[in-house]
C-alpha positions in Angstrom: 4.3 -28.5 51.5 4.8 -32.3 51.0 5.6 -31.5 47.5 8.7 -29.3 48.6 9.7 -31.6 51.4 10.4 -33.9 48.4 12.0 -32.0 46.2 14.2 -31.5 49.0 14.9 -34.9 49.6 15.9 -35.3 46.1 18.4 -31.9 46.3 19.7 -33.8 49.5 20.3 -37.1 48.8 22.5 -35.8 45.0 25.2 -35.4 47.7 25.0 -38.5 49.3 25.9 -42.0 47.3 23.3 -44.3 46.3 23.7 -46.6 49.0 22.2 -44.8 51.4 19.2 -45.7 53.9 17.1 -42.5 53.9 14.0 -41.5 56.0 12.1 -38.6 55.1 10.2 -37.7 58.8 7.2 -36.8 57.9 4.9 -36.2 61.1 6.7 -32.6 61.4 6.1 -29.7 60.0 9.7 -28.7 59.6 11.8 -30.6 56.9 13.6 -33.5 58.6 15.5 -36.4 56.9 17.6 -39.1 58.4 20.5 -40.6 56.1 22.7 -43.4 56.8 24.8 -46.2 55.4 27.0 -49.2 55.9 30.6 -48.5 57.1 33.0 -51.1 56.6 34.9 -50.0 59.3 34.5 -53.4 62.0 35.1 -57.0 60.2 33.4 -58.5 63.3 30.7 -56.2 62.4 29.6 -56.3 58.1 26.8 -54.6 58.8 27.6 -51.5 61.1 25.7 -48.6 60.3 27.5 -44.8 60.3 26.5 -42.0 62.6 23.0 -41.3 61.1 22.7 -37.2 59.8 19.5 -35.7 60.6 19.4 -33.0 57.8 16.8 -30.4 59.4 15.3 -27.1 57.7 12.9 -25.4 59.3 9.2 -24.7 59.0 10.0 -20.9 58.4 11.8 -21.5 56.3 10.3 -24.1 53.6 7.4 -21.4 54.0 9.8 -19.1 52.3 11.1 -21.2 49.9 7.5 -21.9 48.7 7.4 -18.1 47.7 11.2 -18.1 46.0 11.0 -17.5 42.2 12.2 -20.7 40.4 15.7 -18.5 40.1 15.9 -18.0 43.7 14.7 -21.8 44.5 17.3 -23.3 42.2 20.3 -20.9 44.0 18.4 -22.7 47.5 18.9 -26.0 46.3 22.6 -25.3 44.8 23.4 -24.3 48.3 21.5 -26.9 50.3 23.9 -29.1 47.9 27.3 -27.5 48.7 25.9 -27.3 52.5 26.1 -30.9 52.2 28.9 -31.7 50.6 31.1 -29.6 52.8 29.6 -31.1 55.6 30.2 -34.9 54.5 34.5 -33.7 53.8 34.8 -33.3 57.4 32.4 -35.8 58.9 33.5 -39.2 60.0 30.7 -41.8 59.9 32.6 -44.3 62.2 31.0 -44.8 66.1 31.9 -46.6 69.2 28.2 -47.8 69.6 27.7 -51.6 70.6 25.3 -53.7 67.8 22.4 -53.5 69.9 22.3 -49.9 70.2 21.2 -47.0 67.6 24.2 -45.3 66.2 24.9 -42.1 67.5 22.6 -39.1 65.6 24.2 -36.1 64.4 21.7 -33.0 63.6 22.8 -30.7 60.4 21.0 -27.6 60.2 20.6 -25.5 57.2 20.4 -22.1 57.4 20.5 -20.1 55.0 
């Protein structure tokens, strides 16, 4: 299974630029990365982070993709892709929260 949840991380992160801080959670048996990345949004603030995505797919899932041909696993990650990218037109990494506090999560589940 660890050899999927990478390969997913890989799909994932193609829709993300390079300069992202990733965070593949491995203690779960569902798929769970974190991503996030400098905004340049406060100059009293260089290094604010963006609203971190938590891309989630679940157990049930990654089970079933384990049984997909390579066909149907290919048309998984193409979609997985497009998932992302849709999501990241629409989503605005910017946040309120002070320097000493975690920015703000948001959770992205893909279901397919």
């Amino acid at each position: 299974m660890q050899a999927i949840k990478e390969h997913l991380k890989n799909v994932a992160l193609s829709a993300f630029d390079n300069n992202v801080q990733k965070k593949l959670c491995e203690q779960f048996d569902y798929f769970c990365l974190e991503v996030l990345w400098k905004i340049a949004t406060d100059p009293k603030r260089p290094n604010k982070r963006s609203k971190t995505i938590k891309i989630i797919i679940s157990e049930e899932r990654l089970d079933d993709y384990a049984n997909l041909s390579s066909a149907s696993q290919k048309d998984f990650d193409d979609k997985l892709t497009s998932f992302l990218k849709h999501r990241l037109d629409s989503f605005n990494p910017d946040h309120q929260a002070n320097y000493d506090q975690l920015p703000p999560v948001e959770d992205w589940h893909f279901i397919l």
